[in-house]
MMTF fields as JSON, N, C-alpha, C and O atoms, coordinates in Angstrom:
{
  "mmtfVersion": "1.0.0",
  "mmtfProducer": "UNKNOWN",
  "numBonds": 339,
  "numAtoms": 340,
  "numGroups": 85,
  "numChains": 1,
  "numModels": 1,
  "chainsPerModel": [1],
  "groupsPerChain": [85],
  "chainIdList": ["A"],
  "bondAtomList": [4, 2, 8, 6, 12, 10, 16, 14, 20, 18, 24, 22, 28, 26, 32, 30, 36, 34, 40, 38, 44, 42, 48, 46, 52, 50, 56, 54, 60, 58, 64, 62, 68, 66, 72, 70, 76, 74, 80, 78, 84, 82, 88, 86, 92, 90, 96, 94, 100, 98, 104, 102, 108, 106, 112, 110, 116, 114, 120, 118, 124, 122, 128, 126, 132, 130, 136, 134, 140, 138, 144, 142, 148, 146, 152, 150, 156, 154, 160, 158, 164, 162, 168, 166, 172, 170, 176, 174, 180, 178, 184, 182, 188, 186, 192, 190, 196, 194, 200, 198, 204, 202, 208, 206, 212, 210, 216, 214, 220, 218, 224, 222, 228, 226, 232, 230, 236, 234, 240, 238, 244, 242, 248, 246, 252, 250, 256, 254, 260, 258, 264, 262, 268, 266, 272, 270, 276, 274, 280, 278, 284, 282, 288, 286, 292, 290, 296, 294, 300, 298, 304, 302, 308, 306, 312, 310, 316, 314, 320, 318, 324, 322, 328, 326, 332, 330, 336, 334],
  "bondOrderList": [1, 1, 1, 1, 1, 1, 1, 1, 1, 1, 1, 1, 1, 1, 1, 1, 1, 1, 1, 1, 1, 1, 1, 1, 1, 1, 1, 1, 1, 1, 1, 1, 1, 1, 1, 1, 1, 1, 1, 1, 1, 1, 1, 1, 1, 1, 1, 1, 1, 1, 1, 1, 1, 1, 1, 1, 1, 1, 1, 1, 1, 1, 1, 1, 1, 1, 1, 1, 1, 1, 1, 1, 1, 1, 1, 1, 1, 1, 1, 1, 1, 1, 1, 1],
  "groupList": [{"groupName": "UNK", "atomNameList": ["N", "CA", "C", "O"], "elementList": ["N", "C", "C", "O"], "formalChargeList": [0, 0, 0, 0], "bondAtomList": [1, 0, 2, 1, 3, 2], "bondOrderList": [1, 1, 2], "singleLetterCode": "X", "chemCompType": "L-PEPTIDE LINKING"}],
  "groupTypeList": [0, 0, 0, 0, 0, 0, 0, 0, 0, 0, 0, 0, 0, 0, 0, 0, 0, 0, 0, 0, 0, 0, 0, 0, 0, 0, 0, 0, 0, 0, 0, 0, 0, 0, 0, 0, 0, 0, 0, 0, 0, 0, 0, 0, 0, 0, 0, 0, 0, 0, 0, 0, 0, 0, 0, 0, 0, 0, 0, 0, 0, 0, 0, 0, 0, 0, 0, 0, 0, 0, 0, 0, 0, 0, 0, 0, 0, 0, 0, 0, 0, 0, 0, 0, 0],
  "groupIdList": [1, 2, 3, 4, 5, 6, 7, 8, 9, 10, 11, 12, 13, 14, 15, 16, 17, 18, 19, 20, 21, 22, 23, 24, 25, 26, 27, 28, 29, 30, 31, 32, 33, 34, 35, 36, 37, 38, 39, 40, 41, 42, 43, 44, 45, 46, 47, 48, 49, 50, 51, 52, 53, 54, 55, 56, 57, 58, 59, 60, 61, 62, 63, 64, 65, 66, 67, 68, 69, 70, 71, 72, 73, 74, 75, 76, 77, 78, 79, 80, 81, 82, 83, 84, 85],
  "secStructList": [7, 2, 2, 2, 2, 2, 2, 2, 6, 6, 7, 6, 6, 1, 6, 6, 2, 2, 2, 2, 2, 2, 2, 2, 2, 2, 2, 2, 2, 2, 2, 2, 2, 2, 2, 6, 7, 2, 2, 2, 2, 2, 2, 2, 2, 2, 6, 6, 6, 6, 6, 2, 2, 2, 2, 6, 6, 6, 6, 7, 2, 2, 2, 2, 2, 2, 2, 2, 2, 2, 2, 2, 2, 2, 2, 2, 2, 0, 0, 0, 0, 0, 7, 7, 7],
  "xCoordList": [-89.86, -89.839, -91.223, -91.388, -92.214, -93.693, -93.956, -94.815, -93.602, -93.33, -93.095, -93.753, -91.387, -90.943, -91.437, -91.456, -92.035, -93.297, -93.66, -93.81, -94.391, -95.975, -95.246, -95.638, -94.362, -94.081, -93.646, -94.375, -92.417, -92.571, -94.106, -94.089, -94.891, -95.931, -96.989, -98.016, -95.967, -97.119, -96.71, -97.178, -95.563, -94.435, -94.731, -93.775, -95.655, -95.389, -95.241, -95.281, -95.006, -94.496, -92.815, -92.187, -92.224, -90.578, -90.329, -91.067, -89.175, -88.523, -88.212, -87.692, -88.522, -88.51, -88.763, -88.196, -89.927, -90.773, -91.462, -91.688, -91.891, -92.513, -91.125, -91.28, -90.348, -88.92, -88.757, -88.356, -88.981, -88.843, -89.38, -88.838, -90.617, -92.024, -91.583, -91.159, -91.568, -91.18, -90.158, -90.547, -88.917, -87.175, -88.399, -88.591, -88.718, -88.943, -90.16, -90.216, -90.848, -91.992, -91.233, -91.295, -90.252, -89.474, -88.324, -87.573, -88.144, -87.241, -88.35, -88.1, -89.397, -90.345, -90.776, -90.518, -91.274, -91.274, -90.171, -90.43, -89.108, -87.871, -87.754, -87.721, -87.71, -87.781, -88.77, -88.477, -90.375, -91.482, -90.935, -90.739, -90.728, -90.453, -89.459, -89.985, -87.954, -86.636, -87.437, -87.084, -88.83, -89.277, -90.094, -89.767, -90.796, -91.798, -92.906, -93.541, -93.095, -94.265, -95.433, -95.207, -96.215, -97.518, -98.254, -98.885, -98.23, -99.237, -98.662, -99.337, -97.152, -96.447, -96.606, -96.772, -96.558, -96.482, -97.907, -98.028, -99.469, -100.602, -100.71, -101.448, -99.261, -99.954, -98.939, -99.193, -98.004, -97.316, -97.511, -97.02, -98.467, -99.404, -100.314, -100.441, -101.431, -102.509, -101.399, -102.218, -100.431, -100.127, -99.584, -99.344, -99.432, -99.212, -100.419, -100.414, -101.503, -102.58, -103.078, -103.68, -102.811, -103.164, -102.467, -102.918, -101.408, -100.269, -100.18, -99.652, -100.814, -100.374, -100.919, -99.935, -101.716, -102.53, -101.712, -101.545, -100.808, -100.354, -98.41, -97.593, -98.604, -96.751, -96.829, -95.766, -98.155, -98.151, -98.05, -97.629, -98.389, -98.273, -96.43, -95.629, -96.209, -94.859, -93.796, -92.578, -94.495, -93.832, -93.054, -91.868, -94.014, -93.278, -94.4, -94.367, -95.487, -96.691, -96.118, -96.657, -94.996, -94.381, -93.747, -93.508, -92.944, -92.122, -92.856, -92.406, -94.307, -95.445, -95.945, -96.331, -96.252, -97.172, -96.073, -96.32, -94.845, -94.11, -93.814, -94.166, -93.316, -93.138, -94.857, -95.009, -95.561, -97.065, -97.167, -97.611, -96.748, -96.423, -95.544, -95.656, -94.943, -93.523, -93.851, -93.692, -94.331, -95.144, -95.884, -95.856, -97.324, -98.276, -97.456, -97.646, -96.421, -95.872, -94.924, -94.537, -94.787, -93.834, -95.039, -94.831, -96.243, -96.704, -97.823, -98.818, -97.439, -98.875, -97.707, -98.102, -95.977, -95.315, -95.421, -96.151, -94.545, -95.21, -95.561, -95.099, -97.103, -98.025, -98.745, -99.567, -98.452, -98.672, -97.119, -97.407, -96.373, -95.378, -95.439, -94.735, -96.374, -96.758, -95.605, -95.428, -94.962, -94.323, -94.341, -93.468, -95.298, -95.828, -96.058, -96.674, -95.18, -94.743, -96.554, -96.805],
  "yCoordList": [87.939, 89.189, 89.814, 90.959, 89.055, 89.305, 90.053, 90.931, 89.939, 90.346, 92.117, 93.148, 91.628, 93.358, 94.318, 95.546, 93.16, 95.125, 95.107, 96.264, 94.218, 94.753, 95.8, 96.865, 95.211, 96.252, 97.571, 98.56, 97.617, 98.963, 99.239, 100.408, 98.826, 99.518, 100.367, 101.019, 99.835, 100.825, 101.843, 102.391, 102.255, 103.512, 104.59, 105.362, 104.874, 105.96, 107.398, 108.225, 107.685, 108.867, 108.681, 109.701, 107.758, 107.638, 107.64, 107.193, 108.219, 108.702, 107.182, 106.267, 107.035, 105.971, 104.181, 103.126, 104.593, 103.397, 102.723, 101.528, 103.262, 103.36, 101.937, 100.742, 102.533, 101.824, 100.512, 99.426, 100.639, 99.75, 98.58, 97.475, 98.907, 98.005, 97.414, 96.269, 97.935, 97.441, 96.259, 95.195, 96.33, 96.024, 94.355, 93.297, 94.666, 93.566, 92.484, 91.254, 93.261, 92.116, 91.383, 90.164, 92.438, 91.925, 90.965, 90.558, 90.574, 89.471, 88.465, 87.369, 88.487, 87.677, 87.069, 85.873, 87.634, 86.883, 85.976, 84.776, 86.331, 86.222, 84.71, 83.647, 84.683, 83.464, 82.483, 81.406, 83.239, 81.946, 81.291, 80.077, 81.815, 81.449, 80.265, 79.152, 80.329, 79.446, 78.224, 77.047, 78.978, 77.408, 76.992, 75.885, 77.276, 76.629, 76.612, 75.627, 78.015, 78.129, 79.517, 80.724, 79.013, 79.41, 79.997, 81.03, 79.23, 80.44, 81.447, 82.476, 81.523, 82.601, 83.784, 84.975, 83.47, 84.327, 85.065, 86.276, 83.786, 84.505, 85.935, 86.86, 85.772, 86.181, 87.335, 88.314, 87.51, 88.867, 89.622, 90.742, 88.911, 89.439, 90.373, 91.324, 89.606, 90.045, 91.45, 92.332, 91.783, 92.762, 94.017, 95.139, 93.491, 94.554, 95.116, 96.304, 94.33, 95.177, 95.92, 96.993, 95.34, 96.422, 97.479, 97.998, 97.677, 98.946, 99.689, 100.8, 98.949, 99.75, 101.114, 101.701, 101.712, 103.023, 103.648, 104.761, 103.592, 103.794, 104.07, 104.947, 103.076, 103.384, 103.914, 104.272, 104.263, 104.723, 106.662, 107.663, 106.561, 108.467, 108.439, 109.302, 107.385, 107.798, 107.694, 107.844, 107.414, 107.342, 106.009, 105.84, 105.135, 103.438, 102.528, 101.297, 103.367, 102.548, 101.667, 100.574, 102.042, 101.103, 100.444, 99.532, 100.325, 99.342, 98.058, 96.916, 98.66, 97.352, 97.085, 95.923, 97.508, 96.767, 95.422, 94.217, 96.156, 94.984, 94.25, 93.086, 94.419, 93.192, 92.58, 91.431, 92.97, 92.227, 91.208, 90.062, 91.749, 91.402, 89.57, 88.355, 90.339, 89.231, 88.149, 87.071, 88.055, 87.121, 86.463, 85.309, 87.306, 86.648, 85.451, 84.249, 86.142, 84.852, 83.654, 82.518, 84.405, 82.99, 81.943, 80.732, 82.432, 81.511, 80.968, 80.244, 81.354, 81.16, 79.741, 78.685, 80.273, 79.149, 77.996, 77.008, 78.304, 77.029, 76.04, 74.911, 76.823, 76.026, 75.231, 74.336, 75.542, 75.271, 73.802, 72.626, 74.029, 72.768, 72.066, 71.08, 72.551, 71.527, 71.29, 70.246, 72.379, 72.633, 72.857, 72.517, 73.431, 74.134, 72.977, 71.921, 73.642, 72.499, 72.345, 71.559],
  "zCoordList": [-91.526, -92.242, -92.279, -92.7, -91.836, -92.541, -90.851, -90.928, -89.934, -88.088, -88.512, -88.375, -89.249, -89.209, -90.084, -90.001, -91.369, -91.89, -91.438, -91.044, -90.677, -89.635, -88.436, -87.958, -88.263, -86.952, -87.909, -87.832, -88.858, -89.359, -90.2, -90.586, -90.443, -90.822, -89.423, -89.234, -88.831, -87.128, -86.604, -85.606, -87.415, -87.124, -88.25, -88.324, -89.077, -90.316, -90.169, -91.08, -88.503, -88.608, -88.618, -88.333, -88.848, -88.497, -90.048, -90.926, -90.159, -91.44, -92.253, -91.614, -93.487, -94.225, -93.789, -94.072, -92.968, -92.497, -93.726, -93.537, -95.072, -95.777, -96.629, -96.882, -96.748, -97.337, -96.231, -96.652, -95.292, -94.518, -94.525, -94.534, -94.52, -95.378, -96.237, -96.078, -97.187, -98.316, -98.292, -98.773, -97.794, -97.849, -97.33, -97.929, -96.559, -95.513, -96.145, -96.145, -96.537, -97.605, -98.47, -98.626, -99.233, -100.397, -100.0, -100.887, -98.687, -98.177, -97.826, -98.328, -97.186, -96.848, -98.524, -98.661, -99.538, -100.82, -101.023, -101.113, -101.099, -101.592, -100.585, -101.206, -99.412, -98.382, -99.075, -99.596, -98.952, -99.529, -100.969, -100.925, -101.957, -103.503, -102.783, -102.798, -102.082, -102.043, -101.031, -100.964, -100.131, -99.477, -100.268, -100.696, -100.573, -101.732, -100.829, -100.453, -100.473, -99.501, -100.288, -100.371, -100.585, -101.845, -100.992, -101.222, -99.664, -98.412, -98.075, -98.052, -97.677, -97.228, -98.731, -98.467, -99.804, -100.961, -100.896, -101.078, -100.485, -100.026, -99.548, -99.887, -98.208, -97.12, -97.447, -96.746, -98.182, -98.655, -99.564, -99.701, -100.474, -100.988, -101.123, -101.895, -99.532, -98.862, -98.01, -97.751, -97.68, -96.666, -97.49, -97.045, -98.974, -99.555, -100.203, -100.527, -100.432, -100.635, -99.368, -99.403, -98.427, -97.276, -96.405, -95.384, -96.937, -96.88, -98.108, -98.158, -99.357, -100.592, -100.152, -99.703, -100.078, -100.238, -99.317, -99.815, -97.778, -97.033, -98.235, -98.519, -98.396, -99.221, -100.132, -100.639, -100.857, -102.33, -101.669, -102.249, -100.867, -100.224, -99.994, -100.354, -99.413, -99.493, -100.823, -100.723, -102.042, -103.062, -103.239, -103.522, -103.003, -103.165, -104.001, -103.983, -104.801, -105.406, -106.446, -106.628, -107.214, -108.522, -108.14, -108.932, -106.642, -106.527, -105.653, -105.565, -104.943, -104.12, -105.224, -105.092, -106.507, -107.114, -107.828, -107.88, -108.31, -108.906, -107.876, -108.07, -106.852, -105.757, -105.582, -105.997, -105.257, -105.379, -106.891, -106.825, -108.051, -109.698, -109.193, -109.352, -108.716, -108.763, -107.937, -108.511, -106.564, -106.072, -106.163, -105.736, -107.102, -108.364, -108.859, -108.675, -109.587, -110.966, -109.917, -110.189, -108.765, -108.24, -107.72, -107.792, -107.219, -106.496, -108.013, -108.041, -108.587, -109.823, -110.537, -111.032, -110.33, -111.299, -110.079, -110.167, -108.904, -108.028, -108.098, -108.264, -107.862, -107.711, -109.406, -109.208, -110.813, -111.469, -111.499, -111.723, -111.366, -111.011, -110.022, -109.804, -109.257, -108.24, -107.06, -106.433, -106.941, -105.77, -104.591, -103.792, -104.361, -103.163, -102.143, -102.283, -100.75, -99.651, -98.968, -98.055]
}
């Protein structure tokens, strides 16, 4: 999932690439949290701070920051339970 934002983040002239991004980080979290993978949550993390400024023009800044929010607390519970593969 972390492949297809990157690839829709290289398209922002195509009509709701911006949504696209998004859909696709928010399955890539959603995957790391069920593996118990604390790097993958890193690294979806790290790609939404570096598209935020890019999705926040298209009107998606409240829904990257809570998906960025929500990743925080999964990899912060995790790794405080000592899960992380």
């Amino acid at each position: 999932m972390l492949r297809a934002a990157e690839c829709w983040s290289r398209q922002p002239t195509w009509p709701g690439w911006a949504s696209q991004v998004h859909e696709s980080l928010d399955w890539a979290a959603t995957y790391a949290r069920l593996d118990r993978d604390c790097d993958g949550l890193d690294t979806v993390i790290d790609r939404i701070r570096e598209l935020g400024s890019r999705t926040a023009v298209a009107g998606l800044q409240v829904q990257m920051t809570a998906l960025a929010q929500r990743a925080e607390l999964d990899r912060r519970w995790l790794r405080g339970q000592n899960l992380c593969r």
